[in-house]
N, C-alpha and C positions, 0 to 999 in steps of 0.2 A: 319745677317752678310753676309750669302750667295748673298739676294737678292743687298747688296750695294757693293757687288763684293772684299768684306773684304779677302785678306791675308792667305793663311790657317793657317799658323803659327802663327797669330798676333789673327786668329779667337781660335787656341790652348791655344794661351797664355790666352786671355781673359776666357775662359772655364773654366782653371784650377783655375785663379783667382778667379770666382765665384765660386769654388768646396771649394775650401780654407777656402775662408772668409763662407759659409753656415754652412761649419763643425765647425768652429770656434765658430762660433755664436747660433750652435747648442749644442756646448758642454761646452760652456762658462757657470758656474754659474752667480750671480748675479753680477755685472759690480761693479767695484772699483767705476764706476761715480753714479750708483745706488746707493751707500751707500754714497756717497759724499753727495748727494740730499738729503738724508733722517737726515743730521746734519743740524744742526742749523749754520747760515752764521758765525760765528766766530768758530767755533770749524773745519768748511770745510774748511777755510782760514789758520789754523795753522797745518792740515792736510798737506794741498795742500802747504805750506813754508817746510814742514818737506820733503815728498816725493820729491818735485821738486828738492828744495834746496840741496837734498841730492846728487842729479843725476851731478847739476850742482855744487857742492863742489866736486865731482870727476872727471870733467874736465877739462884741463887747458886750453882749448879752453875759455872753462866762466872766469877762475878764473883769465888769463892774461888780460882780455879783460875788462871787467867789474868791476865795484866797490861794493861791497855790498847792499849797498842800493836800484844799478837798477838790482841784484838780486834776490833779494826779489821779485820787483815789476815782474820780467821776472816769479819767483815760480808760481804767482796768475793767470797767464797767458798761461800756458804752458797746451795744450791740448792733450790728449793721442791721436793715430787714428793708426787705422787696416792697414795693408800696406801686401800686397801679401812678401815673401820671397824675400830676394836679392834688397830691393825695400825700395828707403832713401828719407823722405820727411821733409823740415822744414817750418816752415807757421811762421810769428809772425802778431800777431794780431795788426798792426801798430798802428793804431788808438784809442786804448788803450794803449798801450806801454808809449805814449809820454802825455796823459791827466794826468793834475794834481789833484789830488783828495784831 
């Protein structure tokens, strides 16, 4: 970071984030997605509707916005990820979202 004349503060920031996420991932037991893996594709599926579903049954952000059925399909979609403190990210995975299956 030094050599690309990086910030010293943005070079802190960045520090702390990898201290973060090592310890994290050092003291993490086995990963909620680890066991997700290790179920069989219909049992991960009613898993991943209960857990998601859950999050998104207590926001009214979801529940004004959307109708049940896309849901659902947003439950099967919805990817956990590590995010340093203070630090708000949403992805939707477009291209899935909208195929009809």
């Amino acid at each position: 970071m030094e050599k690309n004349e990086i910030d010293g503060k943005l070079q802190m920031k960045a520090k702390q984030y990898i201290e973060f996420k090592l310890e994290h991932e050092r003291t993490m037991r086995e990963t909620d997605k680890a066991v997700l893996l290790s179920l069989s594709q219909s049992l991960r599926d009613q898993m991943l509707k209960q857990v998601n579903g859950r999050v998104m049954k207590n926001s009214d952000l979801f529940q004004k916005s959307f109708g049940s059925s896309l849901l659902t399909r947003l439950a099967m979609l919805l990817d956990e990820q590590l995010l340093a403190p203070d630090e708000y990210v949403f992805k939707v995975k477009r291209e899935e979202l909208w195929c009809s299956n």
